[in-house]
N, C-alpha and C positions, 0 to 999 in steps of 0.2 A: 686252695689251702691257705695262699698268705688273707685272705679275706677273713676266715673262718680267725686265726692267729690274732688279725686286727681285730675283730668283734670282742674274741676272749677276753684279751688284754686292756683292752680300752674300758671294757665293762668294769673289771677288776679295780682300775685307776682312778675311775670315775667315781664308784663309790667309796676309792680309799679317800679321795681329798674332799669329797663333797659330805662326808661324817662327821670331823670334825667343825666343819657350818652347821650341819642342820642339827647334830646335838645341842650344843647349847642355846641356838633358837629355838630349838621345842621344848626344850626346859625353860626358857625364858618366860613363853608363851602360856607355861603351864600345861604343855601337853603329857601330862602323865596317866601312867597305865593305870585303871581302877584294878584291884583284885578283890574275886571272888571269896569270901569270908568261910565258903564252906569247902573251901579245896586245901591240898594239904599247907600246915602250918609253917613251910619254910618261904611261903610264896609270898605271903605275908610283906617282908622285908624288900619287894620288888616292887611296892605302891610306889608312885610317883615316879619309876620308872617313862625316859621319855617314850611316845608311841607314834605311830603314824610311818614309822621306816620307811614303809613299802614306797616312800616318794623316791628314794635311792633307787627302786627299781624303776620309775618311768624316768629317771635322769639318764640313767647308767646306760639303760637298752637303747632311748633315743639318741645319746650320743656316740653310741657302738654302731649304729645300724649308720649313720649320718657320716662316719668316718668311711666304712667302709665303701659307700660310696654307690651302693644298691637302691634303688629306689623304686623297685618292681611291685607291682599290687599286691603278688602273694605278702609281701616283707608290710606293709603299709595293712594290711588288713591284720598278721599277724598284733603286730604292737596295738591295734588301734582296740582288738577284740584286748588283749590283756589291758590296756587304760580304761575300757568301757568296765570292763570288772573291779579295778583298780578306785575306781572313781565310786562305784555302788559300796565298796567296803571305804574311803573317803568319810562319806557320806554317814555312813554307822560310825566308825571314828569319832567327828565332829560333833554329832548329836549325843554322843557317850561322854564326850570330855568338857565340851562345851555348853552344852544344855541340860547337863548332869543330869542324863535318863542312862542311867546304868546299861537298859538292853538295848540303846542304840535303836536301829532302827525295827519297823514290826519285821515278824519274821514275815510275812505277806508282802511286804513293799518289798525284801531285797530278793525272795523268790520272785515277781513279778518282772524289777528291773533285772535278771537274772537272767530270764526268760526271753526279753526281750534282748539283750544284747546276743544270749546264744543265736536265736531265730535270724536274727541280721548276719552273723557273721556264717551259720550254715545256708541262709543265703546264697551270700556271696559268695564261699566256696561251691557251693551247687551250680549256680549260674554264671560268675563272672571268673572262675576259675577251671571249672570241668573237672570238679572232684570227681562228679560221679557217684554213685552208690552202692560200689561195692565196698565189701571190709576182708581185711585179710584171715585167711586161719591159721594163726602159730604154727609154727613147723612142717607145713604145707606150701605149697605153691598155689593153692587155690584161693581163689576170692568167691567170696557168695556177696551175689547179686542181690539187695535189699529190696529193692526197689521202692514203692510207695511211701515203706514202712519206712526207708530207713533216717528222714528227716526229725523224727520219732526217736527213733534208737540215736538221733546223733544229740539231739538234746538232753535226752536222758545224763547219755555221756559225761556231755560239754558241763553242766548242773550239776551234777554230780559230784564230777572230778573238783567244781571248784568250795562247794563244801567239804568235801573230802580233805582238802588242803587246808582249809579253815580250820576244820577239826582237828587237824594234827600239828598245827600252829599252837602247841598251849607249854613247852619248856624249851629254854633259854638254845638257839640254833637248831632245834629238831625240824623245825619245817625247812628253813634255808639249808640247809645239811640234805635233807631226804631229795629235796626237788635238784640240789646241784647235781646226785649221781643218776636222777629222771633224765636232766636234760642232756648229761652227759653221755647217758643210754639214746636217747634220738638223735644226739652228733654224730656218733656211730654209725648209726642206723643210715641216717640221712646220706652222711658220705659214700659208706658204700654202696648204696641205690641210686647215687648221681642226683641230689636232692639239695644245689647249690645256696639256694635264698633258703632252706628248712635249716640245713648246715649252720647257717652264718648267724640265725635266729637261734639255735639251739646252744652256738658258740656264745653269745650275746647273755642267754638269760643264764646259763652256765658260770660267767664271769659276774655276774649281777651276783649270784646265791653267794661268791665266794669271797667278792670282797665285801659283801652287808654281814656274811659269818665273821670278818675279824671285829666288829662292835657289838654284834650277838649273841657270840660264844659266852659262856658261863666265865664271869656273871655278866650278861648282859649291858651295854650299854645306852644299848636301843630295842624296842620292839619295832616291829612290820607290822602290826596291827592288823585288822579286817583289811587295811590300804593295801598292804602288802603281798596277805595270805590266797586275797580273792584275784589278786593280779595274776601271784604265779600260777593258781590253780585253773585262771583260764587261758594263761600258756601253754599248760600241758595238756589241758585237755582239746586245746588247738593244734598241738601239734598232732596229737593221737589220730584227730581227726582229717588231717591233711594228707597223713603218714598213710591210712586207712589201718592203721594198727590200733582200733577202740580195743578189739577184745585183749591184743598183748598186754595194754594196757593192768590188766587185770594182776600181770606179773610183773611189769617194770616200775607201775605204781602203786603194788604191794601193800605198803606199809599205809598208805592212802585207805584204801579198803581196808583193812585193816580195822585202823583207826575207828571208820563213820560203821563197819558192821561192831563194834563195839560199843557205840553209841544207840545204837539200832535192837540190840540184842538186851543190852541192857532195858531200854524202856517197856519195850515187848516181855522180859521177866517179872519187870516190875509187877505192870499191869495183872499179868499172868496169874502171878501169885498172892495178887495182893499186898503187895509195898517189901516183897524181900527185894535180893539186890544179887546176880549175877557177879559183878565185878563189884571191889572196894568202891570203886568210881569208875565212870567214866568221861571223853575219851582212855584208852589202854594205857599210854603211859602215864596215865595216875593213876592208877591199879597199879603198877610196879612202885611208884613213888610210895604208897601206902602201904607196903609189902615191905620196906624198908630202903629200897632202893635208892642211892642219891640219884640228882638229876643226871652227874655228869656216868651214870652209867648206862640211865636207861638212852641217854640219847647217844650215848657210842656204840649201845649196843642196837640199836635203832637205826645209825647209819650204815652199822657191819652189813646187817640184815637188807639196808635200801640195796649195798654197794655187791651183793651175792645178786638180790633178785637181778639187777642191772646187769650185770656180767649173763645170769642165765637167758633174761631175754631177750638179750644181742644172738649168744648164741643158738638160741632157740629160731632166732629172725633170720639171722644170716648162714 
């Protein structure tokens, strides 16, 4: 327990002092946000917004995990699979701000390096850690055995989840928000399953969301950018996978799914019907923005919703 306390808090600390540095270094730098010209008209006022946060996450985690003083392969493969994603959303960042190509990178380059970082890291849980291939079934005590397929099913996953998190990365703390009460759902989880280094990594990126939320919150002082979004999402989707809880997943990160079947449902309408439109816009919570909603309610009302599912699939787990 005091391990888990050390990750939390150190996380926390770390991004409280290291915000005020790398704010006005990225504003200095000119790292500001572009915004989309066809999304709603209050976003407008957020251009030049600095971006790139998500470096607050690989400060925060590596000096949480380095305190606590754990240095076990599960913990080291952990951080390395979130910086391997961390670095692919980097990469779209820099090419968006600095080589002023609006969409950053193709969407083919960050699926591929995507692809390839999941593949490495269910590797190594396959192999150098003895995941294994079963997955859990919610409210069961049973695991079904995947077997062949399930390298398959875990990339699906792992991809997934970390678009999913990108997609819901679009108003002022809703993704740092949604993924603090995820990872505070796997603290849970982890502790009471005797899940010591899952624990202390769940404590870590927990404290990561909460101290990047006091420069995030509305309004904004900083964005996480692709840097940020691709990071946490292939936290979570690492830990799901470690956890063998992909399908709980479903419930703990909600709002995730959500999100990307919104984006999903939308295109497939589009198509469908010949250019009508499903939603005002998508991702969902610009559907609610456009619906009249301010930001600071769809994202309270966003976090209510993370902080229920959370609750439910703790006790749905345990």
């Amino acid at each position: 327990m005091p391990n888990v306390f050390i990750a939390l808090f150190s996380a926390v600390i770390v991004c409280l002092l290291s915000g005020p540095f790398l704010i006005p270094f990225l504003r200095k730098l000119k790292f500001g946000q572009h915004v989309r010209t066809d999304g709603p008209r209050a976003h407008l006022q957020k251009a030049g917004t600095p971006t790139m946060g998500g470096l607050m996450f690989f400060l925060s985690l590596l000096v949480s995990l380095l305190l606590v003083g754990e240095y076990s392969l599960r913990l080291q493969i952990l951080f390395l699979t979130t910086l391997g994603f961390g670095l692919i959303g980097f990469c779209d960042d820099f090419i968006k701000i600095i080589m002023k190509r609006p969409l950053g990178l193709k969407a083919g380059q960050k699926i591929i390096g995507q692809i390839i970082i999941a593949s490495v890291f269910i590797y190594m849980a396959l192999v150098h850690l003895e995941r294994g291939t079963e997955i859990l079934v919610p409210g069961t005590s049973v695991y079904l055995n995947l077997g062949w397929f399930y390298p398959c099913f875990a990339l699906f996953v792992l991809v997934g989840t970390v678009n999913a998190v990108n997609l819901t990365d679009g108003l002022d703390g809703l993704a740092a928000g949604v993924t603090a009460f995820t990872a505070l759902g796997y603290l849970l989880i982890s502790k009471a399953w005797g899940l010591p280094e899952v624990s202390v990594f769940s404590a870590a990126l927990l404290g990561s969301c909460l101290g990047f939320l006091f420069f995030n919150q509305h309004p904004a002082r900083i964005f996480m950018g692709d840097t940020g979004s691709l990071a946490l999402g292939g936290a979570v989707g690492a830990l799901a996978i470690l956890t063998k809880t992909e399908v709980l997943l479903l419930v703990l990160g909600g709002i995730y799914v959500v999100e990307a079947l919104s984006v999903i449902l939308q295109v497939l309408y589009f198509k469908i019907t010949g250019g009508q439109r499903l939603f005002l816009m998508a991702p969902l919570h610009h559907h609610f923005e456009l619906k009249g909603w301010s930001e600071q309610q769809v994202v309270f009302t966003f976090w209510a919703v993370a902080a229920l599912l959370a609750l439910g699939a703790v006790m749905l787990i345990l």
